[in-house]
C-alpha positions as CSV (number, residue, x, y, z in Angstrom):
1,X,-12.5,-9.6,-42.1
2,X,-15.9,-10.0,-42.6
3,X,-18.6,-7.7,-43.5
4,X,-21.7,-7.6,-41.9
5,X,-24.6,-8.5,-44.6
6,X,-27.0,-6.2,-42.6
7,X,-24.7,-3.0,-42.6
8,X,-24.6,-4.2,-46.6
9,X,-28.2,-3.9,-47.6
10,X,-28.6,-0.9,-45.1
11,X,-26.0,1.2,-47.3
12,X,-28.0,-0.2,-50.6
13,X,-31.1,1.3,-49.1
14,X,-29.4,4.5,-48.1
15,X,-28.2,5.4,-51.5
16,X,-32.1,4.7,-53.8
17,X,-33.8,6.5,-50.7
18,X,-31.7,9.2,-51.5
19,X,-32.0,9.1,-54.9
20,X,-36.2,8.8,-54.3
21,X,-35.9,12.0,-52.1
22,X,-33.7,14.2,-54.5
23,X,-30.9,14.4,-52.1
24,X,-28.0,15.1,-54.5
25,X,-25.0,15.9,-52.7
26,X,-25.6,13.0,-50.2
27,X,-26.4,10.7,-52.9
28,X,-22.8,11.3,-54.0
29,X,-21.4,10.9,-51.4
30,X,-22.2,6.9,-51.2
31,X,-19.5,7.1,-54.2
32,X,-15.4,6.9,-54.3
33,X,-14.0,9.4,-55.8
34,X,-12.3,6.6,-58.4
35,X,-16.0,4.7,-58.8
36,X,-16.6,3.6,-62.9
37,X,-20.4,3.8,-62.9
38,X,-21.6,1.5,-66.0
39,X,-24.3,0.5,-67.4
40,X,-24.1,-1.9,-70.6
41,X,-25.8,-2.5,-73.1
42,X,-27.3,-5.3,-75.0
43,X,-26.1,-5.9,-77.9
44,X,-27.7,-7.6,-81.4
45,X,-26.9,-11.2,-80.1
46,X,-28.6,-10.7,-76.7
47,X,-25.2,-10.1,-75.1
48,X,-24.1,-7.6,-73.1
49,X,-21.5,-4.8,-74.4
50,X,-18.4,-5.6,-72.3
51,X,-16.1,-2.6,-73.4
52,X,-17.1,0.7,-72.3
53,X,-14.2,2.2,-73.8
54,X,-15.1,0.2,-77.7
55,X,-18.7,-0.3,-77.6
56,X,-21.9,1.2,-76.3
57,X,-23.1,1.4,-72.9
58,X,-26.3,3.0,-71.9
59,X,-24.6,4.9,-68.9
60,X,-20.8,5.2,-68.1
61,X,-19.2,7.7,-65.9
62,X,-15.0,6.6,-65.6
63,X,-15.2,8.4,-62.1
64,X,-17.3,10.6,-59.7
65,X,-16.6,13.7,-61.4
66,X,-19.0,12.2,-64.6
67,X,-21.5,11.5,-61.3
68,X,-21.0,15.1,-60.4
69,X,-21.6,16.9,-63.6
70,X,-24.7,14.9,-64.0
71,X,-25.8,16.5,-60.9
72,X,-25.0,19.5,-61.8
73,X,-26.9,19.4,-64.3
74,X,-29.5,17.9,-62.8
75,X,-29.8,20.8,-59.6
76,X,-29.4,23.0,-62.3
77,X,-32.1,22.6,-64.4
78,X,-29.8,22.4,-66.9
79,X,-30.6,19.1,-68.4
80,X,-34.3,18.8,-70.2
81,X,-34.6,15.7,-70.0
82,X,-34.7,16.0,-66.2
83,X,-37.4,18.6,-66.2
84,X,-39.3,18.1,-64.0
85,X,-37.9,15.5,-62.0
86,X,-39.3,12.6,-61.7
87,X,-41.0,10.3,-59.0
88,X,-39.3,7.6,-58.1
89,X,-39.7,4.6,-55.7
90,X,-36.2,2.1,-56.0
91,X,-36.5,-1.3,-54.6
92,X,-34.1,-3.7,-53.9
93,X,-34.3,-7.6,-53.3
94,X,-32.2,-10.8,-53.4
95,X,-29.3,-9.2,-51.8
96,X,-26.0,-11.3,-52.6
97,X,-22.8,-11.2,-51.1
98,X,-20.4,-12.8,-53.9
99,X,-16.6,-12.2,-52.7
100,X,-14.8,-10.5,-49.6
101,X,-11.2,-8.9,-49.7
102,X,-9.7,-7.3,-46.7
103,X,-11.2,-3.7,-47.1
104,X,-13.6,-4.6,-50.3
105,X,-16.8,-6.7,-50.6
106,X,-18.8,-7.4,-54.2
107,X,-22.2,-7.5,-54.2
108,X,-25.0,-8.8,-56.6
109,X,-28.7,-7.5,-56.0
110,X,-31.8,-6.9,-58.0
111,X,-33.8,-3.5,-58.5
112,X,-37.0,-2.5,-59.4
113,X,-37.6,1.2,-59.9
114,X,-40.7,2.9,-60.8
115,X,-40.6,6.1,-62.3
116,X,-43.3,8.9,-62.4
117,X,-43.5,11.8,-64.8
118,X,-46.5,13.5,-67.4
119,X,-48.7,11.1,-65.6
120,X,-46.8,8.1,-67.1
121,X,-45.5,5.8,-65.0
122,X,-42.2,3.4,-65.9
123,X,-41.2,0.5,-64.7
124,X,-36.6,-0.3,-65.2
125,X,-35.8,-3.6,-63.9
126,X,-33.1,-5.7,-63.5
127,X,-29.5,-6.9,-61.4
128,X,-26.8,-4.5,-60.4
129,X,-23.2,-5.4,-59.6
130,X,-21.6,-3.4,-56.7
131,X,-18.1,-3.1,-55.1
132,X,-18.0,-1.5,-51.5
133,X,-15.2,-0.3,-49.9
134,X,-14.7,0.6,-46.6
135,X,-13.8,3.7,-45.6
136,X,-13.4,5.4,-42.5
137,X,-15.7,3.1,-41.3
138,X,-18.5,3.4,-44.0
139,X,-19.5,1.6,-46.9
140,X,-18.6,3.3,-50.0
141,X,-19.4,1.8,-53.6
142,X,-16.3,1.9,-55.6
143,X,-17.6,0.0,-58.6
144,X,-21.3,-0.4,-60.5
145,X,-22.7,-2.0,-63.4
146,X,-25.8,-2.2,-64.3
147,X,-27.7,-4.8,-66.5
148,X,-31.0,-3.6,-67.1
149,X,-33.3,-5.8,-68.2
150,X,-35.9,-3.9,-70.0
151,X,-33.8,-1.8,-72.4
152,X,-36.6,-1.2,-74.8
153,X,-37.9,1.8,-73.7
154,X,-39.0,5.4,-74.8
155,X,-37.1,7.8,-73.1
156,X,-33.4,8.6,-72.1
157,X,-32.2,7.0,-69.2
158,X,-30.4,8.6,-66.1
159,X,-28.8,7.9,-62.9
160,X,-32.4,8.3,-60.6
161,X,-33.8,5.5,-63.0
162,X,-31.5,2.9,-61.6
């Protein structure tokens, strides 16, 4: 089976324009309910962290419920860090299809996403690492991980960021 590359970047830029437009419950929906959601982190020898379960990650959720209660609290005003939301505009280039299995398909791309809050603008960068699975006929991700590039920075990251 092959996937089509176009239906491939379509579902990328489905999921960061839902994330630019705040639309939660859809957002999660581009997820499995069994997705791990990492993001690693870099560690004092300019590797990344390759344990989430031994060393630090900037972002790890094991499944969609750790997707979900960040949502919560994000709807919710609940987290202060969120508050207020930010702006965002995601970008995604140099789309990659690196293997194929019979219902699965892993993906390399690159993101840029600027974020807008207190007048401020930031910029995250860097490659992302998805696994879609197809189901009923749409493109779920199943797996990500996130290498950021820039992972100096002066605030506390989140799922909109990336």
């Amino acid at each position: 089976m092959s996937f089509d590359y176009s239906k491939i970047c379509a579902a990328l830029y489905r999921e960061t324009r839902l994330l630019d437009d705040r639309q939660w419950d859809e957002w999660l929906a581009c997820y499995t309910e069994d997705v791990t959601y990492w993001m690693p982190a870099w560690d004092d020898d300019d590797l990344l962290t390759d344990d989430p379960h031994s060393q630090i990650s900037l972002m790890y959720y094991p499944d969609r419920g750790g997707l979900e209660d960040r949502v919560f609290r994000i709807k919710t005003e609940r987290s202060g860090a969120s508050m207020p939301e930010p702006r965002t505009s995601h970008n995604v280039t140099n789309v990659e299809v690196l293997a194929e299995r019979e219902n699965e398909v892993d993906v390399r791309y690159h993101f840029n996403t600027l974020s807008h809050r207190y007048r401020i603008t930031d910029q995250f960068f860097g490659t992302i690492f998805v696994t879609f699975r197809k189901v009923e006929g749409r493109l779920l991700i199943s797996s990500k991980k996130i290498v950021l590039k820039n992972d100096y920075i002066r605030q506390v990251l989140d799922v909109y960021h990336v």
